[in-house]
MITOR-253868 format. One record per residue (C-alpha): x, y, z; residue number from 1. Coordinates in nm, 4 decimals. Layout:
# residues N
         c1         c2         c3     i
          X          Y          Z   NUM
...
//
This chain:
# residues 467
         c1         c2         c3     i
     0.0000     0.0000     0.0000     1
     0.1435     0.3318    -0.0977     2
     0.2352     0.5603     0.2176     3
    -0.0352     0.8111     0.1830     4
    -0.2827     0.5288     0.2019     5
    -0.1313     0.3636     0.5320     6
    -0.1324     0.7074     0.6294     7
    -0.5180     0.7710     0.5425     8
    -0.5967     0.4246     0.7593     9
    -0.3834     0.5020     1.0109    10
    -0.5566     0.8350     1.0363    11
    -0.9494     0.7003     1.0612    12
    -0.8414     0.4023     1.3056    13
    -0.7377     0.6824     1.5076    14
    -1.0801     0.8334     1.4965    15
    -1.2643     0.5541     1.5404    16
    -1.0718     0.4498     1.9004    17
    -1.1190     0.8226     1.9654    18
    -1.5062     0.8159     1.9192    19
    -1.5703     0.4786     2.1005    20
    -1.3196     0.6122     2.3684    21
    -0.9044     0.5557     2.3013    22
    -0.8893     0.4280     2.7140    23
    -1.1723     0.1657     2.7297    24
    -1.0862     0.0470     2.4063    25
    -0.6919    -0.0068     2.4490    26
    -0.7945    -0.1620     2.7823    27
    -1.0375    -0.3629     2.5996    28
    -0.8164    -0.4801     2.3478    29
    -0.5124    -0.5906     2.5672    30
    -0.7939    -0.8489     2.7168    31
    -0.9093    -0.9694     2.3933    32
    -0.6855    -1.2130     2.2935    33
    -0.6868    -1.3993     2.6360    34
    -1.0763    -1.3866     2.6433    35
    -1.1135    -1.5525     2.3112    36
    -0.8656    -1.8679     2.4099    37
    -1.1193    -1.9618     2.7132    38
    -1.3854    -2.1827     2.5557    39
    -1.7510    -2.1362     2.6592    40
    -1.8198    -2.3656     2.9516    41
    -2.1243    -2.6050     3.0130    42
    -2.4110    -2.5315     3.2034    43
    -2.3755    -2.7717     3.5537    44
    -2.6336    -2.9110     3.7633    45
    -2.5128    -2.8059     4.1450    46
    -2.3179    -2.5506     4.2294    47
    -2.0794    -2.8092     4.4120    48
    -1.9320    -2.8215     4.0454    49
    -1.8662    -2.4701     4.0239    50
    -1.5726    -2.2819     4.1403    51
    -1.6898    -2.1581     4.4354    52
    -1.5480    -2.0241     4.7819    53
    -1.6810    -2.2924     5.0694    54
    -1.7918    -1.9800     5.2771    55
    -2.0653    -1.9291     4.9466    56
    -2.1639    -2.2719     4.8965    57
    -2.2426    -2.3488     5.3168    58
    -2.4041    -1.9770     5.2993    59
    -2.6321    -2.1231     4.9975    60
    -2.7166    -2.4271     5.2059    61
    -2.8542    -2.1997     5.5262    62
    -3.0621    -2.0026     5.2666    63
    -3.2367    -2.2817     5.1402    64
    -3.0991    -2.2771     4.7723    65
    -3.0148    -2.6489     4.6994    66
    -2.9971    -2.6693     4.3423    67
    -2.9338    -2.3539     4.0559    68
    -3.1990    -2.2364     3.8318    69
    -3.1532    -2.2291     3.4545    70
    -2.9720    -1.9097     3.4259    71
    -2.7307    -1.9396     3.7263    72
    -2.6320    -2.2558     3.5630    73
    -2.5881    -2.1865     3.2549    74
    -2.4102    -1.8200     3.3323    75
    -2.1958    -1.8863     3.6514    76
    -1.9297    -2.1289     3.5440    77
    -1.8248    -1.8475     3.2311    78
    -1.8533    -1.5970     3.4842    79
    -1.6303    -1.7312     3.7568    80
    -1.3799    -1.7986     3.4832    81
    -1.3747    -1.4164     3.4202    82
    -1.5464    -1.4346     3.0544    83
    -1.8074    -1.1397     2.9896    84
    -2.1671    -1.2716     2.9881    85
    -2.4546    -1.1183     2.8755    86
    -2.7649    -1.3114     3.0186    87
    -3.1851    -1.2837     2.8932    88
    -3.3990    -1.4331     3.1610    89
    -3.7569    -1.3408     3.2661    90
    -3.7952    -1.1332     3.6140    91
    -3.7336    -1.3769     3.8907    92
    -3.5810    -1.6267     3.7302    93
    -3.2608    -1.6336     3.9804    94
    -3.0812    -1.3503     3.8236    95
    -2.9111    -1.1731     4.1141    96
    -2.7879    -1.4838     4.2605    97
    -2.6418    -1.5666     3.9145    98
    -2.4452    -1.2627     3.8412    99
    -2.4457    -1.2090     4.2818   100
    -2.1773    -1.5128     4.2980   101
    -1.9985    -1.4600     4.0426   102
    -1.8908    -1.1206     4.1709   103
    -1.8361    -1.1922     4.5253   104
    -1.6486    -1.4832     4.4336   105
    -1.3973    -1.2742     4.2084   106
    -1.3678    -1.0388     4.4516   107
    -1.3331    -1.2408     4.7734   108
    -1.0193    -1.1455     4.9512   109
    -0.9457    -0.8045     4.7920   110
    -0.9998    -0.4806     5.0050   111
    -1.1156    -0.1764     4.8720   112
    -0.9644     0.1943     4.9276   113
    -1.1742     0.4517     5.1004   114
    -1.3986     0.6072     4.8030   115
    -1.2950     0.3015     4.5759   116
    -1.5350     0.0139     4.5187   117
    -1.4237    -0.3162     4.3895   118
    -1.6759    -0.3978     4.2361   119
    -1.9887    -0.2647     4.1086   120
    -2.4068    -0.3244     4.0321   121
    -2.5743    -0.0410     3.8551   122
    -2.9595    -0.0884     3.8986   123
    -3.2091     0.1270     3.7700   124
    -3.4529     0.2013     4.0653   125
    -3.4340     0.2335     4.4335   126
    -3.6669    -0.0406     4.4908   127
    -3.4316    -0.2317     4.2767   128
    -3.0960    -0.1276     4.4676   129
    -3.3029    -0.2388     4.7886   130
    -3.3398    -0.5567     4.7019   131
    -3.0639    -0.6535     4.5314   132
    -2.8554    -0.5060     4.8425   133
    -3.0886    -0.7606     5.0467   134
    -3.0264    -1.0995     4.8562   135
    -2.6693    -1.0357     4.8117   136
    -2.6080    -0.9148     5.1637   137
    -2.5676    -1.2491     5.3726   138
    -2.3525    -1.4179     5.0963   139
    -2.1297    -1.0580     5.0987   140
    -2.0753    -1.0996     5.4631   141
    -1.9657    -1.4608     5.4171   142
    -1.6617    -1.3920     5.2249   143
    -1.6026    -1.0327     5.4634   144
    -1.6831    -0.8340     5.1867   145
    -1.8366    -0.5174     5.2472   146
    -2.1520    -0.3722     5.0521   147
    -2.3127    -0.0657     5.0428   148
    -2.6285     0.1320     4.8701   149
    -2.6252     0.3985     4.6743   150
    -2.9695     0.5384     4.5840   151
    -3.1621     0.8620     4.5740   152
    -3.4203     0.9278     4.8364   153
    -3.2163     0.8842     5.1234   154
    -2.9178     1.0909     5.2588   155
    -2.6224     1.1623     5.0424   156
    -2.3711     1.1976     5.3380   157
    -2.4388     0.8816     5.4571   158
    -2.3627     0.6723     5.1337   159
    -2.0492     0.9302     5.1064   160
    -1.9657     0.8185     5.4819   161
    -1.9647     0.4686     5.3941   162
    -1.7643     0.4840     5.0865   163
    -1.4798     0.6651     5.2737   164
    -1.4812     0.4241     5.5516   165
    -1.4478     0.1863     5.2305   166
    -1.6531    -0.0640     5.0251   167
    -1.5509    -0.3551     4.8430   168
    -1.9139    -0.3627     4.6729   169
    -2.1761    -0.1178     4.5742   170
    -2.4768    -0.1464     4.4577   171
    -2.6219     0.1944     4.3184   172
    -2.8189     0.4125     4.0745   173
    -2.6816     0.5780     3.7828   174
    -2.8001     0.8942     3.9076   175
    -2.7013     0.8902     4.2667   176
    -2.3671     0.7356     4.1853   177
    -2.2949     1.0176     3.9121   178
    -2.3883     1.2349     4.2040   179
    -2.1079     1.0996     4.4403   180
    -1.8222     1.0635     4.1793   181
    -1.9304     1.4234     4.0723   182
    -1.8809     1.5028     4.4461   183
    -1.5101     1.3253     4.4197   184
    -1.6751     1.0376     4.7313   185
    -1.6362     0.7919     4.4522   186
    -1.3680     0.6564     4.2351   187
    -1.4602     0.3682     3.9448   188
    -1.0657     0.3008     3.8652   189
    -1.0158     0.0473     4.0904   190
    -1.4120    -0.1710     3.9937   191
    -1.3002    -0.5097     3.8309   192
    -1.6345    -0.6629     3.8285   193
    -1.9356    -0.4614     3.6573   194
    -2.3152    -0.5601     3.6324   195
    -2.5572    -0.3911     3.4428   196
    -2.8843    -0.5314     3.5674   197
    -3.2033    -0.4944     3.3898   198
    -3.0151    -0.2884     3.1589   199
    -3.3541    -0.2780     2.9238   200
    -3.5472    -0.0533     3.1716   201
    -3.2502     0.1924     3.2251   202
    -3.2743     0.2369     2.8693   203
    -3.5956     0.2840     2.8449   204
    -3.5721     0.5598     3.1241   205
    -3.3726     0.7361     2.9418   206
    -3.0383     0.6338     3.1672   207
    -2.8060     0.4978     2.8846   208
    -2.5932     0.8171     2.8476   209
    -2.5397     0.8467     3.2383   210
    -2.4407     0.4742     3.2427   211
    -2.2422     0.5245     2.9553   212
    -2.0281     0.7996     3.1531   213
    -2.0193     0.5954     3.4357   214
    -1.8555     0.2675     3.2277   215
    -1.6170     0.4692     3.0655   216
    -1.4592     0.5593     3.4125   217
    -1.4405     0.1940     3.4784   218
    -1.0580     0.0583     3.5016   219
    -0.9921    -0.1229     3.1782   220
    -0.9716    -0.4709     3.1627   221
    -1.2553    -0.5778     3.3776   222
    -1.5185    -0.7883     3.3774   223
    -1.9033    -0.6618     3.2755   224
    -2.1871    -0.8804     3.3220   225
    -2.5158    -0.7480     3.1806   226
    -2.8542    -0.9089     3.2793   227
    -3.1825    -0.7998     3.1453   228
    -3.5156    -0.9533     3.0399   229
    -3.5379    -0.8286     2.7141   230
    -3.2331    -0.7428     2.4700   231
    -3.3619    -0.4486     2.2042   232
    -3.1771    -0.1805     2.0294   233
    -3.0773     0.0077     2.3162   234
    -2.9329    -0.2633     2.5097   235
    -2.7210    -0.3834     2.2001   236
    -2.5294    -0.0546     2.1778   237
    -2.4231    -0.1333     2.5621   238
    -2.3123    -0.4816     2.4534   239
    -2.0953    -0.3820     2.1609   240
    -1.9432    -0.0903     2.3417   241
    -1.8523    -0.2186     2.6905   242
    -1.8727    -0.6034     2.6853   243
    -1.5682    -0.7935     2.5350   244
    -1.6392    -1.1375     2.3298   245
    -1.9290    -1.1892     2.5653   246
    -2.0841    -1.5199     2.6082   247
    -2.4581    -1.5271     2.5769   248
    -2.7189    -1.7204     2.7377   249
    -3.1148    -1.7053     2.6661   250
    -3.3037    -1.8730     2.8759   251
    -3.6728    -1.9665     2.7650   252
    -3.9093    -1.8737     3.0203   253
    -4.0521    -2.2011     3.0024   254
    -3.6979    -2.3192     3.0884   255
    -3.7396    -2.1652     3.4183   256
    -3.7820    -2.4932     3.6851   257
    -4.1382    -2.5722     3.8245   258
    -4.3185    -2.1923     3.7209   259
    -4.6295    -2.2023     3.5812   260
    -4.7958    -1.8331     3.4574   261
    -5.1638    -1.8260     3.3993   262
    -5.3074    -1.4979     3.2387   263
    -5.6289    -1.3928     3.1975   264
    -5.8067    -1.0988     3.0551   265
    -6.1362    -1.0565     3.2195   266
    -6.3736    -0.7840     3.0261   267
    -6.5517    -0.6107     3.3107   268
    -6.8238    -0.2793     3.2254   269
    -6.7173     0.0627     3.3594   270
    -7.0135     0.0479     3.6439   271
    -6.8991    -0.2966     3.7512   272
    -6.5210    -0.2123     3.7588   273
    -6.4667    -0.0602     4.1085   274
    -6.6319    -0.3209     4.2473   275
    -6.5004    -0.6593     4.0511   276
    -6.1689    -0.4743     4.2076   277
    -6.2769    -0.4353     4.5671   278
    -6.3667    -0.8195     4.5580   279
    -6.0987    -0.9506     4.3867   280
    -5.8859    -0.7257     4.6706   281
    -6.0932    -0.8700     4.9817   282
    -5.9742    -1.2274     4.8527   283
    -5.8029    -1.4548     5.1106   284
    -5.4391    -1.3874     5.0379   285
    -5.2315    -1.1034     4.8946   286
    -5.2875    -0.9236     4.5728   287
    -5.0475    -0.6899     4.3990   288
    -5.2935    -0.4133     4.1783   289
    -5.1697    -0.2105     3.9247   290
    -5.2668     0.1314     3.8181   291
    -5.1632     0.3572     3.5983   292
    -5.1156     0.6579     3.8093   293
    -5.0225     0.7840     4.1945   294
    -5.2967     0.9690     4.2296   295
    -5.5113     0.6432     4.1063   296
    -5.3520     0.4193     4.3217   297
    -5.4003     0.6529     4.6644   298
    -5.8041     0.6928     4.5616   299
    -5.8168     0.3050     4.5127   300
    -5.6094     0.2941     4.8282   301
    -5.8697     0.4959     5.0625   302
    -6.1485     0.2820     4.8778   303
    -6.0738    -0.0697     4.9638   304
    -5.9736     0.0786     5.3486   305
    -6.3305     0.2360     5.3622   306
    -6.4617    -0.1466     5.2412   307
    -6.2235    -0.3407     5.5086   308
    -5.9955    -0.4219     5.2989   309
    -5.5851    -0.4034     5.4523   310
    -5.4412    -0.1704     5.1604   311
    -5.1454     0.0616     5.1054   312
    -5.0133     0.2600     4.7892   313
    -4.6354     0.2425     4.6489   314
    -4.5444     0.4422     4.4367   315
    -4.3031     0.7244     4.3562   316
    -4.4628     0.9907     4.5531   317
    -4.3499     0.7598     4.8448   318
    -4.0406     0.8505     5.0038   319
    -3.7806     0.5057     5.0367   320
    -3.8139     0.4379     5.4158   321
    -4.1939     0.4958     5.3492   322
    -4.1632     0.2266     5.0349   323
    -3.9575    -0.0108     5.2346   324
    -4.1743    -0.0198     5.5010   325
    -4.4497    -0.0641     5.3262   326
    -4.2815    -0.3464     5.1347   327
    -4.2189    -0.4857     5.4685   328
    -4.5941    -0.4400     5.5928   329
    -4.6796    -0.6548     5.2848   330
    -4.4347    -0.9223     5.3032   331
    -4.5931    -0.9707     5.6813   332
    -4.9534    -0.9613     5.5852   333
    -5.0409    -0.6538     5.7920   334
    -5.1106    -0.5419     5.4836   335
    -5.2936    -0.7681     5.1890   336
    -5.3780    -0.5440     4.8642   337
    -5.0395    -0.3494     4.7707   338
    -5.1527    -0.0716     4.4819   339
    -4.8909     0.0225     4.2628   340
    -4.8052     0.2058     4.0150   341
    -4.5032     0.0628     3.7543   342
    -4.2181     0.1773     4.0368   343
    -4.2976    -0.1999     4.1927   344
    -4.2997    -0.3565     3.8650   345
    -3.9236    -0.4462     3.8475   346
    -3.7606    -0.5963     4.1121   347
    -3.9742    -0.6369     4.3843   348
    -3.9706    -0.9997     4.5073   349
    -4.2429    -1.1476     4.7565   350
    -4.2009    -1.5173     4.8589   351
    -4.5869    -1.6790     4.7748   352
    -4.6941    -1.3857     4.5664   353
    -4.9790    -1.6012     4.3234   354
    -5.1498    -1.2995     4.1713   355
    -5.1000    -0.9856     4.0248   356
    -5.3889    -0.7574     3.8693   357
    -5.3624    -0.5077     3.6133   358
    -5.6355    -0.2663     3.7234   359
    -5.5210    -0.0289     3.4430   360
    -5.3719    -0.2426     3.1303   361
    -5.0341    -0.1528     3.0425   362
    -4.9706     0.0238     2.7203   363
    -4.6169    -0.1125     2.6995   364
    -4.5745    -0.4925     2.6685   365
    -4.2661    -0.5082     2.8801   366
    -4.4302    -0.3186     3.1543   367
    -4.6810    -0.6372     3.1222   368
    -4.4088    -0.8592     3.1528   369
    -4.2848    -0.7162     3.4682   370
    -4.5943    -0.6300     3.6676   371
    -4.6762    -0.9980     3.5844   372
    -4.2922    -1.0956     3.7227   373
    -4.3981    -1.0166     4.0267   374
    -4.5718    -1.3707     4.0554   375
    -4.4839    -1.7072     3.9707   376
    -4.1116    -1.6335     4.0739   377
    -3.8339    -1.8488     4.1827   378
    -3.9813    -2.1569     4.0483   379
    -4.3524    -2.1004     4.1925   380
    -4.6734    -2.0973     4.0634   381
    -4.9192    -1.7556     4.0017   382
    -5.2100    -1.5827     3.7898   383
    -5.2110    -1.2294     3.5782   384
    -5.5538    -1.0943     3.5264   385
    -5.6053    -0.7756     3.3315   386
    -5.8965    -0.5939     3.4178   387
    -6.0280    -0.4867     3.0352   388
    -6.2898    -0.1893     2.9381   389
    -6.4548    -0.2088     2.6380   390
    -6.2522     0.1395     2.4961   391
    -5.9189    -0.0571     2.5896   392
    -5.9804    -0.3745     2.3934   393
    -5.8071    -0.3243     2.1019   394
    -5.4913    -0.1614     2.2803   395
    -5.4416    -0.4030     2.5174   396
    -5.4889    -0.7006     2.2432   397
    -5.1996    -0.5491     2.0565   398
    -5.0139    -0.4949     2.3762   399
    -5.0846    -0.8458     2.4738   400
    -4.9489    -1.0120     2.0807   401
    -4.6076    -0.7763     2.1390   402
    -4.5666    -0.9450     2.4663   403
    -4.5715    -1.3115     2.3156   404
    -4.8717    -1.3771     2.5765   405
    -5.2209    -1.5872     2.4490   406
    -5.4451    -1.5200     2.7733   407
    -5.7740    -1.7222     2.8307   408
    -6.0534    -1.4137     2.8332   409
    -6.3932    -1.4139     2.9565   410
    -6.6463    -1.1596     3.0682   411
    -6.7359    -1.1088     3.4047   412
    -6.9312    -0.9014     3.6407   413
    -6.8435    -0.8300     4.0005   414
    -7.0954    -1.1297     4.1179   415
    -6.9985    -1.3936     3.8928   416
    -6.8408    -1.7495     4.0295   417
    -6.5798    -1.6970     3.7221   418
    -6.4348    -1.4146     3.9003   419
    -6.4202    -1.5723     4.2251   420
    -6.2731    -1.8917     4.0441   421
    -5.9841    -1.6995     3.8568   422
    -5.8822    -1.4821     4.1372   423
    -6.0308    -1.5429     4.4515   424
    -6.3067    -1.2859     4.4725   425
    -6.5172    -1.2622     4.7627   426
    -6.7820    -1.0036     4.9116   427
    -6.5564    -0.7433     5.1361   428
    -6.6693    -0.7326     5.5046   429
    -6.7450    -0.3571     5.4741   430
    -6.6175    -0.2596     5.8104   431
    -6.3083    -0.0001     5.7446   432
    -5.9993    -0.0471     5.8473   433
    -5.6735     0.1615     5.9417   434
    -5.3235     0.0497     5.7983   435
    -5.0516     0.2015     6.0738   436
    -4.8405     0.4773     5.8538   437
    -4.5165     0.2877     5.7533   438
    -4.2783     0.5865     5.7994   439
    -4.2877     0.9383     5.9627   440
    -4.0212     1.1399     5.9055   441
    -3.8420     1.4812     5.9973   442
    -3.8986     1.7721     5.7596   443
    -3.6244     1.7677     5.5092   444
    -3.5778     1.4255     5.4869   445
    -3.6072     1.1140     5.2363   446
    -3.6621     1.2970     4.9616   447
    -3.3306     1.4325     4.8407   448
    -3.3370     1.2280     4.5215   449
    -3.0176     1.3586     4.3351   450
    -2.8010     1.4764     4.6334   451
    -2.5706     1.7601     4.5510   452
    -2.3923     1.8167     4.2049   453
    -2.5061     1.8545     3.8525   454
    -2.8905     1.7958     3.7814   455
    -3.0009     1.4954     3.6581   456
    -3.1417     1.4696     3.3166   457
    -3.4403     1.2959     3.3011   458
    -3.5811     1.1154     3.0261   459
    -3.9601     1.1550     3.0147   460
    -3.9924     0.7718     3.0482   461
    -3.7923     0.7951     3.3392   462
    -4.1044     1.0036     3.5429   463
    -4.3661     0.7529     3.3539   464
    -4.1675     0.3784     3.4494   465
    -4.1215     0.5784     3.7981   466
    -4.4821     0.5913     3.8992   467
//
């Protein structure tokens, strides 16, 4: 090749490192050859056969997790050899767990500098952080490792306290960990383990160019697991920037051990509606309803009270100790109906959980997906209903064919023995009831969602997934 033309390539292979970022890529690059000489491993059937610290595997045996589900088998064996993995799985299929060990287990024995995590989750919602935080916690503690939170809602100094005093693992939001590295309380340089989980809603809220900041200030060479239920557009520009020769596992919701899903869409008359919903809410068990907005969910809220039945509203007009406690109020039964708007519909996790209503059908079929999630988790069984007006029929059928989902429909009035078959139903007692108020707090408080530091941009999905 003549001179000028090396020249010319040399020239645009320069620009093209430049615009996908000359750092991250060199990093990237030096751990490419190495990546592509370890061969894709086999799924295994306990996770005695996986490289695992003892202090994990005995801390898996005291909480009741015997064998792995689909995706931690398939995923964990690649991931604790260090290979990239991007991993599809439905909501509760044993996600957390799967990329959970994987990064405690690379990091075990390490300690992190004040201000500089080890390794790091990047969630999209508080509610999500929360839990998350929760299921990883006792396995963190097994192997000394120390995690912390990082979400809006609750004090900034605090999560800047802990990550002086030093943490190995954190568990955050893009926007309140932008906040804190803004701040200088955070350093990514030293993260060798990175998880993007249910990377398809923070795209969808409009988070991909915070995360994308966030990933390029991620030491080069590490790992990045991402796990989401669905893998679109959005998602694929992630992959192909910040995951290197990734192995990929898809695992079929019908793959997913023991679950059964049954959904229904019940056609109900506007005059009937309110009251179809007040039974199916006074049934003997818990009920998660959905509804489209806060101020919908509240009225329903003081409704089913007034009728006897135990309800409370989460959503994003909630403060986090007020959601958490509320979550917790559920969980224990004090309370029985949780209304919510789409804030609970990702990673909220209830053991027993065997229905969830759609009071208001979803526009969006992966908001569908999600509020149904909250059921039939973990290997267990549950029911969707979607409550149906004649206006929304045509939406919601559309909705339901993007979604992949064939429901059995029938129409029903409040009185009918189909409705008490399908979901439970029964005649509410009618005497009211009080739910005790899950948090008071001090003025100022609980509701200092992006800290100090720059604004955060937000994406006008962000305030509609948020509730």
């Amino acid at each position: 090749m003549p001179l000028h033309g090396i020249r010319r390539a040399a020239r645009a292979c320069i620009a093209r490192l430049h615009g996908a970022g000359l750092r991250h890529f060199q990093g990237r690059l030096r751990t490419m050859h190495s990546s592509d000489a370890t061969p894709v491993l086999p799924a295994v059937e306990s996770f005695d056969g996986m490289d695992l610290p003892g202090a994990l595997l005995a801390t898996l045996i005291r909480q009741g997790v015997t064998a792995p589900f689909p995706i931690q088998a398939a995923t964990l064996p690649n991931s604790l050899a260090g290979r990239d993995v991007l991993g599809r799985g439905r909501t509760g299929s044993g996600k957390t767990i799967a990329f959970g060990l994987a990064l405690l287990a690379r990091t075990a024995g390490r300690q992190a500098e004040p201000r500089r995590p080890l390794a790091l989750v990047l969630v999209p919602t508080r509610d999500l952080a929360q839990q998350v935080s929760g299921a990883l916690a006792p396995y963190a503690r097994a192997v000394r490792l120390r995690l912390t939170t990082l979400v809006g809602g609750m004090p900034i100094h605090h999560q800047a306290l802990a990550l002086n005093r030093g943490a190995e693992v954190v568990v955050a939001t893009p926007g309140r960990l932008a906040d804190l590295v803004l701040r200088g309380d955070c350093r990514l340089d030293d993260v060798a383990v990175t998880v993007l989980d249910e990377a398809d809603q923070m795209a969808d809220m409009g988070f991909l160019p915070q995360v994308t900041e966030l990933l390029d200030q991620v030491g080069a060479g590490g790992q990045t697991l991402l796990f989401s239920a669905t893998l679109d557009h959005d998602v694929d520009r992630l992959v192909h920037r910040f995951l290197k020769d990734p192995v990929t596992h898809a695992i079929d919701p019908a793959a997913d051990e023991g679950g059964a899903m049954d959904h229904h869409v019940l056609y109900v008359r506007g005059a009937d509606k309110r009251a179809a919903v007040t039974r199916i809410a006074s049934r003997d068990g818990r009920v998660i309803m959905f509804t489209e907005s806060r101020d919908g969910a509240d009225q329903l809220v003081l409704e089913l009270l007034a009728c006897g039945v135990k309800a409370a509203a989460l959503h994003s007009g909630k403060s986090q100790p007020q959601r958490t406690r509320t979550l917790e109020q559920f969980r224990s039964g004090t309370v029985t109906a949780l209304i919510a708007t789409n804030v609970a519909a990702r990673g909220i996790h209830v053991e027993g959980l065997d229905l969830v209503v759609n009071v208001d059908p979803p526009t969006d079929h992966k908001d569908y997906l999600h509020r149904g999630g909250r059921t039939a988790r973990a290997g267990e069984s549950g029911t969707v209903v979607t409550l149906v007006l004649p206006s929304q029929r045509r939406g919601t059928a559309r909705m339901l064919a993007a979604a992949g989902i064939t429901p059995a429909a029938a129409h029903v009035r409040s009185g009918d023995v189909a409705l008490a078959r399908i979901t439970g139903a029964r005649v509410p007692t009618g005497v009211p009831v009080v739910v005790p108020d899950p948090v008071i707090e001090a003025p100022g408080r609980g509701h200092a969602e992006r800290g100090r530091g720059r604004p955060a941009r937000r994406h006008p999905a962000a305030a509609r997934a948020a509730g």
